[in-house]
N, C-alpha and C positions, 0 to 999 in steps of 0.2 A: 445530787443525792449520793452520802458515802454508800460504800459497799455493806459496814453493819445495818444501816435503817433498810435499803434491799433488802441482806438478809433476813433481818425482822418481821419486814414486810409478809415476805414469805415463807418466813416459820409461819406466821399468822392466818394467813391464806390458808397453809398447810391444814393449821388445827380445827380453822373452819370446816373447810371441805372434809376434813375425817369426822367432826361431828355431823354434817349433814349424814354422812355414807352411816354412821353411829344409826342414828334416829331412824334414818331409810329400812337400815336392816331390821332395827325394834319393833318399827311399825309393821314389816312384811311379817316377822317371828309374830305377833300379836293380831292384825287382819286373816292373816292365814291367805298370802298373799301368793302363795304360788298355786291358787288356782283361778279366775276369773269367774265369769257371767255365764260363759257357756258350758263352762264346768257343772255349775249348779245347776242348769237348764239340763244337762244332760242325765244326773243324777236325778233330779225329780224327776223328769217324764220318764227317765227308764225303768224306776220301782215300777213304778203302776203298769207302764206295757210289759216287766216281766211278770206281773203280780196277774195280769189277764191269761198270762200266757200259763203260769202252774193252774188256775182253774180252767184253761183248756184241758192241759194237762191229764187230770186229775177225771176230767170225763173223756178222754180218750181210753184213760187206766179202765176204769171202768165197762167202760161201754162199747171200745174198738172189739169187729171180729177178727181181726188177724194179730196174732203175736207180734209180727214186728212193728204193728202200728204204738201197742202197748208200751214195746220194751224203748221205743223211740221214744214216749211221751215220759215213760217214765227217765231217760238221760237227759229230756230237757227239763224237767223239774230236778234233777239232780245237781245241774250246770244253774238252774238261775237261780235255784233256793241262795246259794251261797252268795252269787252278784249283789241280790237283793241285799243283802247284810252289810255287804261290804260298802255300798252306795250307804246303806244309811248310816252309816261309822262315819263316812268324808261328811255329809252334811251336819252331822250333829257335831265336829271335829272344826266344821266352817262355822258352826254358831248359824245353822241357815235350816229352814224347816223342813220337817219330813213326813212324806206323804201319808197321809193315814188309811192304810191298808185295808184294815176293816170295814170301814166304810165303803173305797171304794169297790171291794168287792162286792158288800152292797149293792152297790148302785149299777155296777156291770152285768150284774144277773137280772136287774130291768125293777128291784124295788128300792124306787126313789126317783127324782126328776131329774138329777145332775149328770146323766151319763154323756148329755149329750158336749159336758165339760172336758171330754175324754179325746182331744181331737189331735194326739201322736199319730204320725204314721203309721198303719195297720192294723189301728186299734179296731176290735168287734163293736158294734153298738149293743144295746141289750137285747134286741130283736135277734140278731148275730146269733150270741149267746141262748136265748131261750131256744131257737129253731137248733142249736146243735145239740141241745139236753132232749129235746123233745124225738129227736132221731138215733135215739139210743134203743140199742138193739135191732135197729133195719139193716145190719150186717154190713155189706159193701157200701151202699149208700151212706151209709153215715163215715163209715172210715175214709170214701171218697170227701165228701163234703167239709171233713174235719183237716182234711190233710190240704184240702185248695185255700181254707181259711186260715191254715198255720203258715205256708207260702206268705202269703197276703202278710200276714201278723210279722213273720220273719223280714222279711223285704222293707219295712217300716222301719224293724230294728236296725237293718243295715243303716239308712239312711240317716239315721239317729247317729249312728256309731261311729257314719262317717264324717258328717257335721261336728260331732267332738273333736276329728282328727286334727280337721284344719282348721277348728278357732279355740280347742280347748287350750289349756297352761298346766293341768297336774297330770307331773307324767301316769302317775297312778292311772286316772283316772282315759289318758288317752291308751295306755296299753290295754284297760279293760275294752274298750271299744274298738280295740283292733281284734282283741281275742273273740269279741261278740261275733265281729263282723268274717272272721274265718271263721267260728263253728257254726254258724247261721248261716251261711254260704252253703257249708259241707253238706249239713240237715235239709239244704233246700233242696239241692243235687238228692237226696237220699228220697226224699217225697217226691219229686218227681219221677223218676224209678221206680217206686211203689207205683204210684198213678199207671206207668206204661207195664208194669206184671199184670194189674188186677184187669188190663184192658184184655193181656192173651187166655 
């Protein structure tokens, strides 16, 4: 074999192999390939456990007797409002579906039969939920009750966040779940601290 047909050979090769790498990249630019499986797992369940977590929220605003229970509820609805957004921009960006919010808020306040579809890490059931609407206004008692159940609720999210780390693919999406999982951390630290004030 002369050394031109070699050469050819291997121009040929070359051009090969640069259109596979061609087609590879079109299709990753086109699947929206720099995220995976757990990407999207991570995205849909964590709308909705953030999405339980502002109508905790939103009856802490209300119904806590202590300010700092309030001003806490209200920085965690200020921190997820925006997550929540940002989660559904990547799925609807992946061509992949997005949870429907209304509903399931729905169905977490206990009217409808599907709650029991709700099975992320520290999700409330609706029983959950009604029993903490229902202890609005018993002062301590409810700010105690509301704070072991956002524990519970956050602890879930960690796990969540941290299952993203080590099998997600978009960086996007694994920074958000590092940043969950330090402010969730912090908040947790911060409610158990309440817990040991309201004991002296």
């Amino acid at each position: 074999m002369n050394l031109y047909r070699v050469a050819s050979i291997g121009a040929a090769a070359l051009l090969v192999l640069a259109g596979c790498s061609s087609d590879e990249a079109s299709n990753r630019t086109a699947s929206g390939a720099d995220h995976n499986d757990a990407d999207v797992t991570f995205a849909q369940d964590m709308i909705p456990h953030h999405q339980q977590a502002l109508l905790m929220a939103d009856v802490a605003i209300e119904g806590a007797s202590t300010k700092e229970l309030q001003q806490l509820a209200e920085r965690i609805k200020d921190a997820q409002t925006p997550e929540i957004e940002q989660m559904t921009g990547w799925l609807e960006s992946w061509g992949e579906d997005v949870p429907d919010l209304d509903a399931m808020g729905h169905m977490m306040m206990g009217h409808g039969d599907a709650d029991d579809d709700f099975d992320m890490p520290g999700m409330m059931d609706a029983d959950d939920m009604q029993r903490m609407s229902s202890m609005m206004g018993d002062g301590l008692a409810f700010d105690r009750m509301w704070v072991l159940m956002m524990i519970r609720h956050h602890e879930g999210a960690i796990e969540m966040a941290q299952d993203e780390q080590l099998d997600g693919q978009s960086a996007d999406a694994i920074a958000l779940a590092n940043a969950i999982e330090v402010a969730q951390t912090a908040e947790i630290d911060e409610m158990r601290q309440m817990l040991k004030d309201w004991k002296s």
